[in-house]
C-alpha positions in Angstrom: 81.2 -165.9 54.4 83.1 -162.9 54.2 86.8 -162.2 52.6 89.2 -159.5 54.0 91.1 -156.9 51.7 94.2 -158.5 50.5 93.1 -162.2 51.1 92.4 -164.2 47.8 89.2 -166.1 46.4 89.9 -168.5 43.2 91.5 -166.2 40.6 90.8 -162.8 42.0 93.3 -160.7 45.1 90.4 -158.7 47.3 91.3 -155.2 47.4 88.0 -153.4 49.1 84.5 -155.0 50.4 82.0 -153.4 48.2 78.8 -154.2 50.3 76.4 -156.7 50.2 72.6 -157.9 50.9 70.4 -161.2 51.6 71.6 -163.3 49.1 75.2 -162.2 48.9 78.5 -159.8 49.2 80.3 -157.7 46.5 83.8 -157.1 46.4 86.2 -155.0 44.0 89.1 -157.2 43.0 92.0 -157.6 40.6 92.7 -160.8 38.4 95.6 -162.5 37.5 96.1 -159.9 34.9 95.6 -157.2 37.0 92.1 -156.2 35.7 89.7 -154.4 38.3 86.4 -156.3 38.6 83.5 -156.7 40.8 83.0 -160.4 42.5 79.6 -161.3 43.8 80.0 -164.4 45.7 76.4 -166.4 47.0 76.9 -168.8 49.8 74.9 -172.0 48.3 73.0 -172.3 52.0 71.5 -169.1 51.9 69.8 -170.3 48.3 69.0 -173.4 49.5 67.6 -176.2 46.6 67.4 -173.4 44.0 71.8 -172.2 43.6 71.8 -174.6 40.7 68.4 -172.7 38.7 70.2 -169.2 39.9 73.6 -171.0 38.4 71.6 -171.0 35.2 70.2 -167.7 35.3 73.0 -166.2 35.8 74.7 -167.8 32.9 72.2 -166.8 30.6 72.3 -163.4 31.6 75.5 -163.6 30.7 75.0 -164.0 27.3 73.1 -161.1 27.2 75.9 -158.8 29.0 77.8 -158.9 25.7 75.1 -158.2 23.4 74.8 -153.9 24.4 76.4 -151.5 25.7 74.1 -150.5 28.1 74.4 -153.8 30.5 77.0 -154.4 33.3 79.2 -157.3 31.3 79.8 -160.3 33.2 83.1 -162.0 32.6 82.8 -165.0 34.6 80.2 -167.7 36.1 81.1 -170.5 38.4 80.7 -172.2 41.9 82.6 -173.9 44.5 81.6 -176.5 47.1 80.3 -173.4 49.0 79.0 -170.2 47.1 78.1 -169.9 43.5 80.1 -166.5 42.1 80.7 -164.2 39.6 82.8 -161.4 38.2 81.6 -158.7 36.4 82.7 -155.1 35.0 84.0 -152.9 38.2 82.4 -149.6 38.4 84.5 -146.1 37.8 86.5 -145.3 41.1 85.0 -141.9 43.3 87.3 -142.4 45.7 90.9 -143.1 46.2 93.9 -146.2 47.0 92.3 -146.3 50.2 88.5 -146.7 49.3 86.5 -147.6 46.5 83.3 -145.6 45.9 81.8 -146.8 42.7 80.3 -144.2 40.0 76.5 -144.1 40.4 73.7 -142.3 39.4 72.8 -142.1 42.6 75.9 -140.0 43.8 76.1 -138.2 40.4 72.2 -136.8 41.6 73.4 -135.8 45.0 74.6 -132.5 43.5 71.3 -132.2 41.4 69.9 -133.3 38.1 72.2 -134.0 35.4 73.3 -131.5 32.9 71.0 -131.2 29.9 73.4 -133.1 27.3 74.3 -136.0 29.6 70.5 -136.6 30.5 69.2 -138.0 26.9 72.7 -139.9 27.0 72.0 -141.6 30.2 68.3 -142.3 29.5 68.7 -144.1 25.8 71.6 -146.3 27.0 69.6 -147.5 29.9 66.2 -147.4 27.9 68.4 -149.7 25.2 69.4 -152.2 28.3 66.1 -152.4 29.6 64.9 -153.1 25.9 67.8 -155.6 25.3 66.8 -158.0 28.2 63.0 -158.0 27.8 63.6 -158.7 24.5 65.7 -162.1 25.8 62.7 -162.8 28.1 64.0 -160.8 31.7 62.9 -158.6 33.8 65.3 -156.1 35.8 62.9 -155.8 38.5 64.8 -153.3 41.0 65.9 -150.3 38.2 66.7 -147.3 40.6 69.8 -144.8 40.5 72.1 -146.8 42.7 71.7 -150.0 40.2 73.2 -147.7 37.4 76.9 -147.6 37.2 79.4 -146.1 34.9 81.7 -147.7 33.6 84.7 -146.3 31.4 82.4 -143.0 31.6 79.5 -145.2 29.9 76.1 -145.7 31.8 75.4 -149.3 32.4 72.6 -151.2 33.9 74.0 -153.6 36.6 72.8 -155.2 40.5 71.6 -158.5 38.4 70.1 -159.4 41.8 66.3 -159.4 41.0 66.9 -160.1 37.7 64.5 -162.6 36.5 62.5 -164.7 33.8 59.2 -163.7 32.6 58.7 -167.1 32.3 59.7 -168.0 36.5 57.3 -168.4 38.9 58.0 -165.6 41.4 57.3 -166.3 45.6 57.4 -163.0 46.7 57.4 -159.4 45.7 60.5 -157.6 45.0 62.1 -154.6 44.1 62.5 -151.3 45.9 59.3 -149.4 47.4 59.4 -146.0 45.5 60.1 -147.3 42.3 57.2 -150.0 42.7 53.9 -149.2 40.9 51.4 -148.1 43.5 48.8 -151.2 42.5 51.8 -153.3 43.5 52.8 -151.6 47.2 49.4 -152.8 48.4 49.8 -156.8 47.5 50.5 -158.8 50.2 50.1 -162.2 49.3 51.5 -165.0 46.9 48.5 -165.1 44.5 49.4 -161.5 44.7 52.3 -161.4 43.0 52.8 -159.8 39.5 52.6 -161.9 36.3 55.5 -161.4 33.1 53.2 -158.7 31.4 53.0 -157.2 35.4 56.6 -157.1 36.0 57.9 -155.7 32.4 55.3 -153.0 32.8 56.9 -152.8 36.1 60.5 -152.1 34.7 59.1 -149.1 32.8 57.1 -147.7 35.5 60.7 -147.6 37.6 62.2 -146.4 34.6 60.0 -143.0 34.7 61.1 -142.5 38.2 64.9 -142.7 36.9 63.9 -140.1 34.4 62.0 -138.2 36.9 65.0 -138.4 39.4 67.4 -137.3 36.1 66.0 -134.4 35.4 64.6 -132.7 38.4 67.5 -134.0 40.4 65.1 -134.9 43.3 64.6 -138.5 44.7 61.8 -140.8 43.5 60.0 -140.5 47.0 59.5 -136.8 46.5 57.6 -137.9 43.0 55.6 -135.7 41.3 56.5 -132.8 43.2 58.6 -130.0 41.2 61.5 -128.1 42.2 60.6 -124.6 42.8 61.4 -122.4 40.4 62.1 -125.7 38.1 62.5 -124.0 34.4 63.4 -127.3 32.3 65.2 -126.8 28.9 63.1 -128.3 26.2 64.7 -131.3 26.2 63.9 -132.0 30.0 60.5 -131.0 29.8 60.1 -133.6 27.3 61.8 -136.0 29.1 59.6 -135.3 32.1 56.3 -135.4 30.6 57.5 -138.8 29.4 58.2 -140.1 32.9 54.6 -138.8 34.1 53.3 -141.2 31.1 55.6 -143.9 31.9 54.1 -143.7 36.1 50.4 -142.4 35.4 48.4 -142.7 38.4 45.8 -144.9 36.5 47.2 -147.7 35.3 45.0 -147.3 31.9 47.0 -144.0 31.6 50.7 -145.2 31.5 52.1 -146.4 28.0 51.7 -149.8 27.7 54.9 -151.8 26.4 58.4 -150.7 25.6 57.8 -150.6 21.7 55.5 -147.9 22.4 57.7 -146.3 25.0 60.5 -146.6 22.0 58.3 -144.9 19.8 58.1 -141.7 22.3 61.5 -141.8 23.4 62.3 -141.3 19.3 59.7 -138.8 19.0 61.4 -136.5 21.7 64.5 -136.4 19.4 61.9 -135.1 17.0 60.5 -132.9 19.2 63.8 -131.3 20.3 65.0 -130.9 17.0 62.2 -129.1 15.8 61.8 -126.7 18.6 58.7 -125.9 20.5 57.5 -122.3 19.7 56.3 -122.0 16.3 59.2 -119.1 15.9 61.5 -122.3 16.4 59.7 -124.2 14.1 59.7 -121.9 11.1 63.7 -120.9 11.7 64.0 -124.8 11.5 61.9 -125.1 8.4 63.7 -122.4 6.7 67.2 -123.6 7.9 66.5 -127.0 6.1 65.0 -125.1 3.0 68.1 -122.9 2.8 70.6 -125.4 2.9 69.1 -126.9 -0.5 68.3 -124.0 -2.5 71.5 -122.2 -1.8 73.0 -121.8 -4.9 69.8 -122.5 -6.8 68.1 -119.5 -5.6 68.2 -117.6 -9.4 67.0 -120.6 -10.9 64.3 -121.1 -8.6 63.3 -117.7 -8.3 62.7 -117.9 -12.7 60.7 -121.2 -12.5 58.4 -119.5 -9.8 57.9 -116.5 -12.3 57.6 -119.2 -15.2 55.6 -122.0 -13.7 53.7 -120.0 -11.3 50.8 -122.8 -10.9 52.9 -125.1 -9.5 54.5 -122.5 -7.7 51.3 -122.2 -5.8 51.3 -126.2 -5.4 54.6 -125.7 -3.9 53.6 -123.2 -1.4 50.5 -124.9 -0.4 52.7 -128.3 0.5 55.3 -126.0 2.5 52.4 -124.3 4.5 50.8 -127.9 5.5 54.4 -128.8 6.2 54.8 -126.5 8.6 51.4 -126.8 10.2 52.0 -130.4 10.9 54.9 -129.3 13.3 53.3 -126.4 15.1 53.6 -126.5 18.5 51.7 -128.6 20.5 49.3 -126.9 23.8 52.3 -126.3 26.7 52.9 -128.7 29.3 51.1 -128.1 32.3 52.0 -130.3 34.8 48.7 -129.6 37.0 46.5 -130.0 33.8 45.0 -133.7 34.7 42.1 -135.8 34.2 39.4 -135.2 36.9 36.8 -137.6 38.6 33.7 -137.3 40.0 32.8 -137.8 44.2 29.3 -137.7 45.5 28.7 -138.8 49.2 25.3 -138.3 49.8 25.8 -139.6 53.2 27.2 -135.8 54.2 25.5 -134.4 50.8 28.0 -133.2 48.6 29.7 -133.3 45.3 33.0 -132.3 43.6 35.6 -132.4 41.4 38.7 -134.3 42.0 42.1 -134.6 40.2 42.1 -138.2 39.1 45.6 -138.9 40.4 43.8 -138.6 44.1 42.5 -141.6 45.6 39.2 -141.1 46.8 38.8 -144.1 49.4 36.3 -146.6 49.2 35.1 -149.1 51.9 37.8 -151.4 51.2 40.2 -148.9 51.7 39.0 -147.8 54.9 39.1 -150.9 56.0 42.6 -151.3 55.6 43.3 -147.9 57.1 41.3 -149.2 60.1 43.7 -152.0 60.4 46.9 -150.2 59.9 49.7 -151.0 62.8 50.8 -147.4 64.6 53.5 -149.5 66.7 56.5 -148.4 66.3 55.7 -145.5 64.8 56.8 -141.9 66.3 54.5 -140.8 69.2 52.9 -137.6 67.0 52.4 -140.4 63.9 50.7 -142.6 66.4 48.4 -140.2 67.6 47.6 -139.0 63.5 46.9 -143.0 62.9 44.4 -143.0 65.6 42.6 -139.3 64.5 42.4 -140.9 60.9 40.7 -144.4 62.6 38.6 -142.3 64.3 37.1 -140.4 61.4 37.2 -143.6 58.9 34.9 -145.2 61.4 32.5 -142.7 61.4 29.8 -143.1 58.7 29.2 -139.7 58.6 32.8 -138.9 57.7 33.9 -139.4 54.0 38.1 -139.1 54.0 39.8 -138.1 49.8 43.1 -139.2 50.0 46.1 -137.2 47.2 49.2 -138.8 49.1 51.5 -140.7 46.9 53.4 -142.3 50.1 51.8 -142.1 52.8 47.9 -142.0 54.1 48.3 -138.4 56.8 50.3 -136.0 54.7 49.4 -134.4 51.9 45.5 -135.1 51.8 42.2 -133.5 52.2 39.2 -134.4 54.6 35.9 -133.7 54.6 34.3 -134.4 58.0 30.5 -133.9 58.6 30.1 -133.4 62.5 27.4 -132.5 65.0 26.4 -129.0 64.6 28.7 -126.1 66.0 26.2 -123.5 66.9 28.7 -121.2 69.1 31.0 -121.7 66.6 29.7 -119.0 64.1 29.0 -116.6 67.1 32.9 -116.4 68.3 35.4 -114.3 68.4 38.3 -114.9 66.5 40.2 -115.0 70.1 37.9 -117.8 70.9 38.0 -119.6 68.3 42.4 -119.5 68.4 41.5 -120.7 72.2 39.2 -123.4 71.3 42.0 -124.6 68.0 44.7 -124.7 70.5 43.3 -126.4 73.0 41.5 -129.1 71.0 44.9 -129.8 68.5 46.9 -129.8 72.0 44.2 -132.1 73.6 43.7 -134.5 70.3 46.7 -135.2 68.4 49.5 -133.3 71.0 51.1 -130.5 68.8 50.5 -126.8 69.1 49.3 -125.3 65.6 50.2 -121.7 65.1 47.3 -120.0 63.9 48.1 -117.3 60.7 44.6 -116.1 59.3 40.8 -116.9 60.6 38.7 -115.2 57.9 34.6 -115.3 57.5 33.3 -116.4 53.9 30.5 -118.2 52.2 30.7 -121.5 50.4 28.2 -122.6 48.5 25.7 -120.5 49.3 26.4 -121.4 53.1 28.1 -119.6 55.7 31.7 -120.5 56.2 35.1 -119.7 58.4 38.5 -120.0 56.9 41.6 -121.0 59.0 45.2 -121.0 58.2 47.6 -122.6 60.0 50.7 -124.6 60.9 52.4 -127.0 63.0 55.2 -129.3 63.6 55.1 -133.4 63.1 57.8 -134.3 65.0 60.4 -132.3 62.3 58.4 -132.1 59.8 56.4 -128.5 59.1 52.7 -129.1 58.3 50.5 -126.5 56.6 46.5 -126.6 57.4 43.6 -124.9 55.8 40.4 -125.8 57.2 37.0 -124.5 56.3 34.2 -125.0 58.5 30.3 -125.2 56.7 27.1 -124.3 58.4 25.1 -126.9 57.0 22.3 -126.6 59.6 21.9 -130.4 61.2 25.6 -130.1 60.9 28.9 -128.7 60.5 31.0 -130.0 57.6 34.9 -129.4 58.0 37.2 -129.5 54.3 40.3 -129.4 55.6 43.7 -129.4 53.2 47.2 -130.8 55.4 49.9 -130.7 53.3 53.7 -130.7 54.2 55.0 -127.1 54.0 56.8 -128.2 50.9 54.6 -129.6 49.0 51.9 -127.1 50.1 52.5 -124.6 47.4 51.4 -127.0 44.7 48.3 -128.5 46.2 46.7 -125.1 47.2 45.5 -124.2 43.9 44.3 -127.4 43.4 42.5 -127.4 46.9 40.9 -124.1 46.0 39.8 -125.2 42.4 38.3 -128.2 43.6 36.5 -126.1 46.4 35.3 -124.4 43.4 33.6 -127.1 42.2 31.4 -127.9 45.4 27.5 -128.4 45.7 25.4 -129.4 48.0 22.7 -132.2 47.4 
């Protein structure tokens, strides 16, 4: 079912076709008073026996529209012999006469992150929404950029589409893949599927993304990396520690339930106010102080000379005042927890970041049952190298990926011994790296540095180099081990983006190496 502009439905003249997905189409309309609004109309057949529990949803949503500021309003809730329908508050017009582009995040982030006075704005109105209806027992279920519209200039919460009741039993996962937790990416069954605590802590993880997206300007998939050259005002970097809480890796990590996500969202105001350096901090103090002792000053001054004990008292409190706002230890982004791997199948031990999966048997397993059809030919070939080596008992494989399971990772491989390998030149060994990436996974790497080290007390070669997947630029270091019985290969492959940020990490955890 599908209208043409200019046709009518009920009330309502269709002026543009909006867009539209599985369960219905959207379309920007004028009433019989000449109001712009938003229709959503829901052909009953593609709900089947459940358009009379989404009837009732919907209209108790809509109750809920007119109770903040921060939610799309819905004016209207009915249903025909056909579709069930409503009309809602029309997003701000982008375009012109001739096409109507609604006001989203989304296309406000295309030129970057918002401005620093808009982004605290945006985040407590849609923090207040997102309050709002788990406070009335729903979940949002699909918060993302495009699903926040601005209405009258005002940011509003709206695509009720996956809206739903804590209390409602849910048959399949929803919601939108980079703004799902990562414990929920992996469930693929009904007894999977999220419970009410599950899916409100879900709403806040997607919310940290939003804030994430907000501030750096970049799109939830490239989460956590950092702009280069990214110097945050104070506000932001508050605001972006606070999404790193709100999507911890670990899921003990993340802050548990909106009151306490209230409570940090207020404490940023704090925060902000106060300043961070402790130069900020006493200006603040003494900007306060000033304002009420202005005019007292020569009386104040006389009571210190005259009352000089509690003088003392006085100074004592104003000192402890300001220690309990100094500064707190600067944000470092790359300052994490860390975790302990031992595989004393190869013999070693190290020091992880504890944001990087290191994978278990059950992981491998499911990496040896991933699908490469489909995929690009250079993919393909990556998904049957990283079989390959997950098979292998000798092999251990620590995964840091956020998205995917061959970008972005290190490996450490224990193979047969390479006794020529030490005895090389560094022409052979470019030879034998050529032809055995060529021969292996079909890409020629480009071969930057070859340098001769030791590791752990054990004889070591270092290799930089590059390549192309398909588009994409890959970065490689790989260090190769003389461990005797064998040769043990820590290798780093990292998009050339994101390389920059996991290096030091690579080389501290490197660092941390033994052999046992």
């Amino acid at each position: 079912m599908s209208f043409k502009p200019g046709t009518s439905f009920h009330t309502w003249k269709i002026i543009h076709h909006c867009g539209g997905g599985a369960f219905g189409e959207v379309y920007y309309c004028s009433d019989i008073s000449g109001q712009h609004v938003a229709v959503k109309v829901i052909p009953k057949n593609r709900l089947g026996n459940y358009w009379e529990r989404e009837l009732t949803g919907v209209s108790s949503y809509r109750e809920i529209t007119g109770k903040t500021d921060g939610l799309l309003r819905i004016f209207h809730v009915s249903e025909d012999n056909e579709s069930l329908f409503y009309s809602m508050e029309a997003a701000d017009n982008c375009g012109d006469d001739n096409e109507y582009r609604p006001d989203t995040l989304s296309r406000r982030l295309e030129h970057g992150s918002l401005p620093v006075d808009e982004q605290g704005r945006v985040i407590n109105d849609i923090f207040a929404a997102v309050k709002k209806l788990h406070e009335f027992g729903f979940a949002h279920c699909d918060i993302k950029p495009e699903n926040i519209l601005f209405v009258k200039g005002e940011p509003k919460l709206g695509d009720i589409g996956l809206v739903s009741s804590f209390t409602a039993t849910m048959s399949h996962l929803v919601g939108t893949l980079e703004f799902l937790p990562p414990e929920l990416r992996l469930r693929e069954t009904v007894d999977d599927i999220p419970d009410k605590s599950s899916r409100q802590k879900s709403d806040l993880y997607a919310l940290g993304k939003v804030i994430y997206c907000i501030v750096t300007g970049m799109s939830a998939e490239h989460f956590p990396s950092i702009p280069q050259g990214f110097k945050p005002a104070l506000r932001s970097k508050f605001l972006l520690r606070f999404a790193f809480r709100l999507c911890d890796r670990q899921i003990k990590g993340r802050i548990a339930d909106i009151g306490a996500a209230e409570r940090e969202l207020s404490e940023i105001e704090r925060k902000t106010l106060y300043g961070e350096t402790i130069v900020d901090k006493v200006k603040y103090c003494c900007g306060c102080f000033s304002r009420y002792v202005r005019g007292w000053f020569s009386w104040f001054w006389r009571g210190v000379l005259r009352y000089w004990p509690i003088s003392i008292l006085i100074i004592f409190l104003t000192a402890a005042g300001i220690w309990r706002i100094l500064p707190e230890p600067e944000f470092d982004i790359a300052d994490v927890k860390t975790q302990e791997f031992v595989d004393n199948n190869i013999g070693v031990a190290m020091t992880m970041p504890a944001q990087w999966n290191i994978i278990d048997d059950a992981f491998k397993e499911k990496l040896l049952n991933m699908d490469s059809d489909g995929a690009p030919q250079e993919v393909q070939k990556f998904i049957e190298v990283t079989k390959e080596m997950t098979s292998d008992n000798q092999t251990a494989i620590i995964h840091c990926g956020y998205h995917n399971y061959w970008n972005d990772n290190i490996t450490i491989q224990a193979m047969p011994p390479l006794a020529e390998l030490w005895d090389w030149s560094d022409s052979e060994l470019r030879s034998y790296l050529s032809s055995s990436w060529e021969a292996e996974l079909g890409v020629t790497p480009e071969i930057y540095e070859i340098k001769r080290m030791e590791k752990a007390g054990s004889r070591c070669i270092y290799i930089d180099m590059g390549y192309y997947l398909g588009e994409i630029p890959v970065r490689v270091n790989n260090y190769y081990i003389d461990r005797g019985d064998k040769t043990l290969l820590i290798s780093l492959t990292a998009r050339k983006d994101a390389f920059k940020d996991l290096k030091p990490q690579f080389e501290a955890v490197l660092a941390t190496l033994k052999f046992i």
